[in-house]
BALOBA-1460 file (C-alpha; in Angstrom, 3 decimals):
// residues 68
<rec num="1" residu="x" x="17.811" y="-8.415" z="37.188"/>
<rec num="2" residu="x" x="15.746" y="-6.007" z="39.565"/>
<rec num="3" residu="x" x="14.237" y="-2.890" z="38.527"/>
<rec num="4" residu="x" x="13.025" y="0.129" z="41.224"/>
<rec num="5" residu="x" x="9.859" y="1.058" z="40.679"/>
<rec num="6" residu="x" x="11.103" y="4.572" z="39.261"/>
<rec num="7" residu="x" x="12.876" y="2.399" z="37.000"/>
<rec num="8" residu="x" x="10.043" y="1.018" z="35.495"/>
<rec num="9" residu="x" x="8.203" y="4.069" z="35.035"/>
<rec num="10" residu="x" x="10.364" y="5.774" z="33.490"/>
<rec num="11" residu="x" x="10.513" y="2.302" z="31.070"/>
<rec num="12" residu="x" x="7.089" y="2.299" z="30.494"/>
<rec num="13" residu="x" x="6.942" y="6.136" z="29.560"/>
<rec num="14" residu="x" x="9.504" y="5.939" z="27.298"/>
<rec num="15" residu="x" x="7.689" y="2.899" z="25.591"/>
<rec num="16" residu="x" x="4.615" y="4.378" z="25.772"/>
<rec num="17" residu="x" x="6.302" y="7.708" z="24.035"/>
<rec num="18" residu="x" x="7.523" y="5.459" z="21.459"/>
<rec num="19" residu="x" x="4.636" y="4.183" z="20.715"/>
<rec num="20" residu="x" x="2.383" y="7.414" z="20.364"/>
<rec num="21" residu="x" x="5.542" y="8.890" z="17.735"/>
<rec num="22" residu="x" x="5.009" y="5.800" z="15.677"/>
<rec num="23" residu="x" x="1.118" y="6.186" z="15.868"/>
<rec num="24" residu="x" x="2.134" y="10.297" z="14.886"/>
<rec num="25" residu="x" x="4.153" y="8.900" z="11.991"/>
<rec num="26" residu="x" x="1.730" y="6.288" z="10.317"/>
<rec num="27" residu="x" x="-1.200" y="8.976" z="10.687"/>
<rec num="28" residu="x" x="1.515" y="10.884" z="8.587"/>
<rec num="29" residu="x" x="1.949" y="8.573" z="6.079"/>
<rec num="30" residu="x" x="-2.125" y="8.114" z="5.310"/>
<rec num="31" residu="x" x="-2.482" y="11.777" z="5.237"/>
<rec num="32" residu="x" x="0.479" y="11.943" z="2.466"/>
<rec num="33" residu="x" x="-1.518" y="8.776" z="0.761"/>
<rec num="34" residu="x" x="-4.607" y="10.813" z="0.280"/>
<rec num="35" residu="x" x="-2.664" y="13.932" z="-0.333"/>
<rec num="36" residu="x" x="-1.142" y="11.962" z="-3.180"/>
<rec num="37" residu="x" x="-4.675" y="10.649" z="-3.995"/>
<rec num="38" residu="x" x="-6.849" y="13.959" z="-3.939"/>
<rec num="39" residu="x" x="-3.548" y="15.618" z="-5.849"/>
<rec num="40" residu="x" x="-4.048" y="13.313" z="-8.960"/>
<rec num="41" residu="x" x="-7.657" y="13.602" z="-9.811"/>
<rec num="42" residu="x" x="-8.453" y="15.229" z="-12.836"/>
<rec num="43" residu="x" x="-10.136" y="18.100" z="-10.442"/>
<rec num="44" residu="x" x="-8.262" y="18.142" z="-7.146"/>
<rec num="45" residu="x" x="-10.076" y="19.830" z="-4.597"/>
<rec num="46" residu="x" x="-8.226" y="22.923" z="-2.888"/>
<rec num="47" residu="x" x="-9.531" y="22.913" z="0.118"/>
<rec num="48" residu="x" x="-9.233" y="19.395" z="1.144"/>
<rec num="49" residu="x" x="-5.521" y="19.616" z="0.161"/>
<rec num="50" residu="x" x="-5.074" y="22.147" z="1.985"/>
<rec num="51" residu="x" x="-6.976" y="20.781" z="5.046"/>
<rec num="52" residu="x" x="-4.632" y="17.615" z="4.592"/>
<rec num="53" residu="x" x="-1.438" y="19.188" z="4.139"/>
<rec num="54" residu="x" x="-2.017" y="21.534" z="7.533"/>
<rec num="55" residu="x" x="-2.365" y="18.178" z="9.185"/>
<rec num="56" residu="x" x="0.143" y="16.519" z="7.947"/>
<rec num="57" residu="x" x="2.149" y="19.738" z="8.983"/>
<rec num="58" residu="x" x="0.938" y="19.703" z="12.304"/>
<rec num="59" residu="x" x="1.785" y="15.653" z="12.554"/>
<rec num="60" residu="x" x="5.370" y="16.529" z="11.346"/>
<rec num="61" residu="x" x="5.892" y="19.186" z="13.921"/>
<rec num="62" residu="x" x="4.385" y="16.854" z="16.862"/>
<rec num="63" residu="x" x="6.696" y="14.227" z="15.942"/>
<rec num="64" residu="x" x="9.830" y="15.861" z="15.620"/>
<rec num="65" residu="x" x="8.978" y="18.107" z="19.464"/>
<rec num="66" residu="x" x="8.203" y="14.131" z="21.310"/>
<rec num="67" residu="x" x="11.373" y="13.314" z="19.346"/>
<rec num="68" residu="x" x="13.330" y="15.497" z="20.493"/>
């Protein structure tokens, strides 16, 4: 099978979007991990949860504008 050139660009972008939303969404899943972590000490700290949870945010909202 032959490919243009344009052809494979535009499969190796795609692939290479892929793989930076996947990156996005395990980053995502650590920062819920700690979230979960920091949120069940006996003393959670405010400030890192909320430093986590704007991240996570901002992950979310980079995944779902690449996804879309």
């Amino acid at each position: 099978m032959r490919y243009g050139i344009m052809t494979i660009n535009r499969m190796e972008a795609a692939m290479t979007l892929l793989s930076r939303i996947e990156s996005l969404k395990s980053r995502h899943s650590r920062i819920d991990q700690q979230i979960s972590a920091e949120g069940g000490r006996p003393r959670p700290d405010a400030r890192v949860l909320m430093t986590l949870k704007l991240q996570k945010l901002r992950l979310k909202e980079e995944i779902e504008r690449l996804s879309s």
